[in-house]
Structure formats: structure tokens, C-alpha cells
C-alpha positions as CSV (number, residue, x, y, z in Angstrom):
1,X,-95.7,18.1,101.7
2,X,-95.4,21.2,99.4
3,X,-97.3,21.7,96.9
4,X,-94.4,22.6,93.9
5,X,-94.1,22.5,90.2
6,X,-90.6,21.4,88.6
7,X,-89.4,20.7,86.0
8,X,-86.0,18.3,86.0
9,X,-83.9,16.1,83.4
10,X,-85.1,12.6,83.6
11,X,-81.6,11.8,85.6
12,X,-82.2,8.3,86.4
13,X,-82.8,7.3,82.6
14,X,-79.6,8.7,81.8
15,X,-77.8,7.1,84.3
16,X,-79.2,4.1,83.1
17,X,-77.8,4.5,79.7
18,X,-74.6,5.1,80.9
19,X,-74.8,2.1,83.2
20,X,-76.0,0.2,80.5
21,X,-73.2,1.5,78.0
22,X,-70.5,0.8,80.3
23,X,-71.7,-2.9,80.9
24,X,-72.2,-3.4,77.8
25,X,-68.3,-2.3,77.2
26,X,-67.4,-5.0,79.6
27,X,-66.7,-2.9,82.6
28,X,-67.2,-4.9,86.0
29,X,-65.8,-2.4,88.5
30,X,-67.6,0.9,88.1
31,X,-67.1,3.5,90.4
32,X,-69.7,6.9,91.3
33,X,-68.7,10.4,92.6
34,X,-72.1,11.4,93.1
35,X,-73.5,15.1,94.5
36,X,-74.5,15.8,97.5
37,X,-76.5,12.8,99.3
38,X,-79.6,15.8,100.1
39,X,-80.4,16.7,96.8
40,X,-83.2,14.6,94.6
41,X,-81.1,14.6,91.6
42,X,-78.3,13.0,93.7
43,X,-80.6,10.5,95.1
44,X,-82.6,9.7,92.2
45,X,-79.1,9.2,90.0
46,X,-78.0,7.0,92.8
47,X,-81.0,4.8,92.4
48,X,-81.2,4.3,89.2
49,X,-77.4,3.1,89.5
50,X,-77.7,0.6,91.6
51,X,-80.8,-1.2,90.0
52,X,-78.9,-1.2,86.3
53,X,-76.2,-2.5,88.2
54,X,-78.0,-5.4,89.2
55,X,-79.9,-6.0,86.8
56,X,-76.6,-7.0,84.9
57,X,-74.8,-8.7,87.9
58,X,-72.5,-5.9,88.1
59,X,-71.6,-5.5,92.0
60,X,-71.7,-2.1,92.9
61,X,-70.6,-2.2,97.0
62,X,-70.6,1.3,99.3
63,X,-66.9,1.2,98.4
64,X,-67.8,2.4,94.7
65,X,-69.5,5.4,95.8
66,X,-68.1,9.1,96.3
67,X,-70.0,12.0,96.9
68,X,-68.8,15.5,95.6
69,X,-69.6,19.2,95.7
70,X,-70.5,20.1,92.2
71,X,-66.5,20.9,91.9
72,X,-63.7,20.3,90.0
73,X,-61.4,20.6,93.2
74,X,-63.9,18.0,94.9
75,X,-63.7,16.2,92.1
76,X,-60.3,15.6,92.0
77,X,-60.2,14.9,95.9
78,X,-63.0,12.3,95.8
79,X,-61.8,10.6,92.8
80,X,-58.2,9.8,94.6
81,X,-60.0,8.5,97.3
82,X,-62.2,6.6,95.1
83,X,-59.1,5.5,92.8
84,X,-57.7,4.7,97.2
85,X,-61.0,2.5,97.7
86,X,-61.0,1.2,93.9
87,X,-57.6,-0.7,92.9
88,X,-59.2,-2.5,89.8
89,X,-61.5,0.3,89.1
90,X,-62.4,0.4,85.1
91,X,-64.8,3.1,84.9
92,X,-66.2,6.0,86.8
93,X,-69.9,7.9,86.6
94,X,-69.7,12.0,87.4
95,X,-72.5,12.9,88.4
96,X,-71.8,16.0,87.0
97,X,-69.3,17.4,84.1
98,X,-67.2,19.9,86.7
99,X,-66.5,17.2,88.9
100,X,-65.6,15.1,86.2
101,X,-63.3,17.6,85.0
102,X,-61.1,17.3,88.5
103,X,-61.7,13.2,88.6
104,X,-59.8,13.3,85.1
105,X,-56.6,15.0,86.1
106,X,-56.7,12.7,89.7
107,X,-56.5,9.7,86.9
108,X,-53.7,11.2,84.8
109,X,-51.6,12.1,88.2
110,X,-52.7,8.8,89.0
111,X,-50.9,7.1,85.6
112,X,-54.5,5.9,84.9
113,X,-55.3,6.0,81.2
114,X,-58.6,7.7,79.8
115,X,-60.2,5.5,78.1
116,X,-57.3,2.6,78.3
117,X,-58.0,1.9,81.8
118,X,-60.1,4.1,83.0
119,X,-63.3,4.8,80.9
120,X,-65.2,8.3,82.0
121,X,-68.7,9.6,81.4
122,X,-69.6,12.8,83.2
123,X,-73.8,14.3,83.2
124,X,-74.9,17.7,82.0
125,X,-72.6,17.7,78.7
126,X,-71.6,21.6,79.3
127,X,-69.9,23.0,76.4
128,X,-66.2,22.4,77.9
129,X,-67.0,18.7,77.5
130,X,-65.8,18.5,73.8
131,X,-62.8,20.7,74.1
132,X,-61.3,18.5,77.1
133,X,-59.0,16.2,76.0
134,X,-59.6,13.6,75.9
135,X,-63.5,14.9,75.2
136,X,-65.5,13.7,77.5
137,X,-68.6,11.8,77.2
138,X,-71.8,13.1,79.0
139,X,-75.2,13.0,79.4
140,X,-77.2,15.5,78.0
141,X,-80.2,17.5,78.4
142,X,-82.1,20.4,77.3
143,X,-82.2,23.2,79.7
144,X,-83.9,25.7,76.9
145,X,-87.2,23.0,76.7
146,X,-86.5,22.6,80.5
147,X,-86.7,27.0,81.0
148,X,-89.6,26.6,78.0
149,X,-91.6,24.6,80.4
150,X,-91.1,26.4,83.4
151,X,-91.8,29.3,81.5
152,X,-95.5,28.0,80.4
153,X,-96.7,26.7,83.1
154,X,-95.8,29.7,85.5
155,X,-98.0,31.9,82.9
156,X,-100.7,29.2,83.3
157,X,-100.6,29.8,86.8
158,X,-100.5,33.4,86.5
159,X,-103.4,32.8,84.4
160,X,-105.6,30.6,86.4
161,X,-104.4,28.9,89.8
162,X,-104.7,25.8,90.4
163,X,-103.3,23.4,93.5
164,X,-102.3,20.2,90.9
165,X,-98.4,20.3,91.1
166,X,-96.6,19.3,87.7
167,X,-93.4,17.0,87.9
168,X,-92.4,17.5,84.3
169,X,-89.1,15.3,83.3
170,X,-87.3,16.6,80.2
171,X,-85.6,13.4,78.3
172,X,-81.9,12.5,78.7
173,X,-79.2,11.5,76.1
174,X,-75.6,10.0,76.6
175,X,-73.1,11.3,74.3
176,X,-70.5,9.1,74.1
177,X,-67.1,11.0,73.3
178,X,-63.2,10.0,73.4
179,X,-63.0,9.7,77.4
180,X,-65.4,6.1,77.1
């Protein structure tokens, strides 16, 4: 295995608050456009998904699940085919805001309501996300502490070597907004 430092957003707790918000909203037929299936974050976002989603009896079958390009254009394609896959669909998870920002026009050309009947929560809560209308909720984190991090322990490296890779996770927020 390599031997790497990181530092990364603590995406499976946020998932988990949104999975947890949307439950506790009621909704019972929750669908995902993910990332791509090879990266971590996709992966670990995935996860944590499914075991919120039992833990409150929610199903959550491979007919839920999309997986995007970090696009708008991908967004909008893989949210028609998961509106195509999803005829009761109450809710959807972006794994990231871009792609959220295609799945929300697929839902309006789709006659889908946001949040009527179609609740949205999107991850990375880029500065777009409260101008969209409607403004959509996201999760949050801080890529300055994230860069502040990185930043310290390269210079402690510099400084003085050392083979004991870090795995630093920066803490996660959900903002809720209009779209949920």
C-alpha cells in the first residue's frame, strides 16, 4: 500500500445527515447519482448511504443508484434515467452540487416539483448553491481548514520525515435550503 497523507471532508457523516434529514422528512424512496464508482469519496458516500438507509428501514435497491461525472450535463442525463428507474421517487442525494445543478432542470422538464415532489440536497455547497432557484441545500465543508492542514503537515514533513501517514477528516455540515 502507499504510504500517503490526506486530508478529506468526513463525506460519509454528511451523507448521513442528509439520509437522516430526508427520513426524518418522511421520504421512503430516495434516489443517489453518485461519482464515479473508483474514487474513495464515491465509495465511502455510497456506504454510508446504505447503512442510514437501513438503519431506518428505508429500502434503498441498485435501482436507486446513478453514477455521474462531476457534471451538470451528466447530471441531467443520469437523473432522467434515474427519474426512468424511479416512478415514485421523493428525493434524490447529489453527490456533488454540479451534478445536482443538471438533475434539477431533468426534474423541472420532467414536471417534477422541487421540493413538492421531489426534495434535493446536493454536497460541496459551492457558492452557486444559494443563488439557484430554488436554492439548494448542500453539504458543506471547509476546504480553507482542509488547504490549512495540508499545508502544516507538508511543512512538518519538510521539517522532519517521518513514514506515519495522516488520514485527517475535516467535519461536514448539511445546509438545508429551499430545494428540501
Amino acid at each position: 500500500s502507499l504510504n500517503v497523507n490526506a486530508v478529506m471532508a468526513d463525506v460519509a457523516d454528511g451523507i448521513l445527515q442528509v439520509a437522516n434529514y430526508l427520513t426524518g422528512k418522511g421520504k421512503r424512496h430516495i434516489g443517489f447519482v453518485n461519482g464515479p464508482a473508483d474514487t474513495m469519496t464515491s465509495t465511502e458516500k455510497l456506504n454510508a448511504l446504505r447503512l442510514a438507509l437501513y438503519a431506518q428501514n428505508v429500502p434503498f435497491p441498485s435501482s436507486h443508484l446513478v453514477s455521474s461525472s462531476f457534471t451538470a450535463e451528466d447530471g441531467y442525463q443520469q437523473t432522467i434515467r434515474l427519474i426512468e428507474q424511479m416512478p415514485k421517487i421523493d428525493a434524490i442525494i447529489y453527490a456533488d452540487d454540479s451534478i445536482a445543478m443538471g438533475g434539477m432542470r431533468a426534474l423541472r422538464e420532467h414536471n417534477l416539483r422541487i421540493p413538492e415532489d421531489v426534495s434535493v440536497v446536493g454536497f460541496g455547497d459551492y457558492e452557486i448553491a444559494s443563488y439557484i432557484t430554488p436554492s439548494l441545500s448542500s453539504v458543506r465543508f471547509d476546504m480553507r481548514m482542509m488547504g490549512r492542514i495540508a499545508a502544516r503537515r507538508l511543512k512538518m514533513l519538510l521539517d522532519e520525515p517521518d513514514n506515519d501517514p495522516w488520514l485527517v477528516r475535516t467535519p461536514t455540515e448539511l445546509v438545508i435550503r429551499d430545494s428540501s
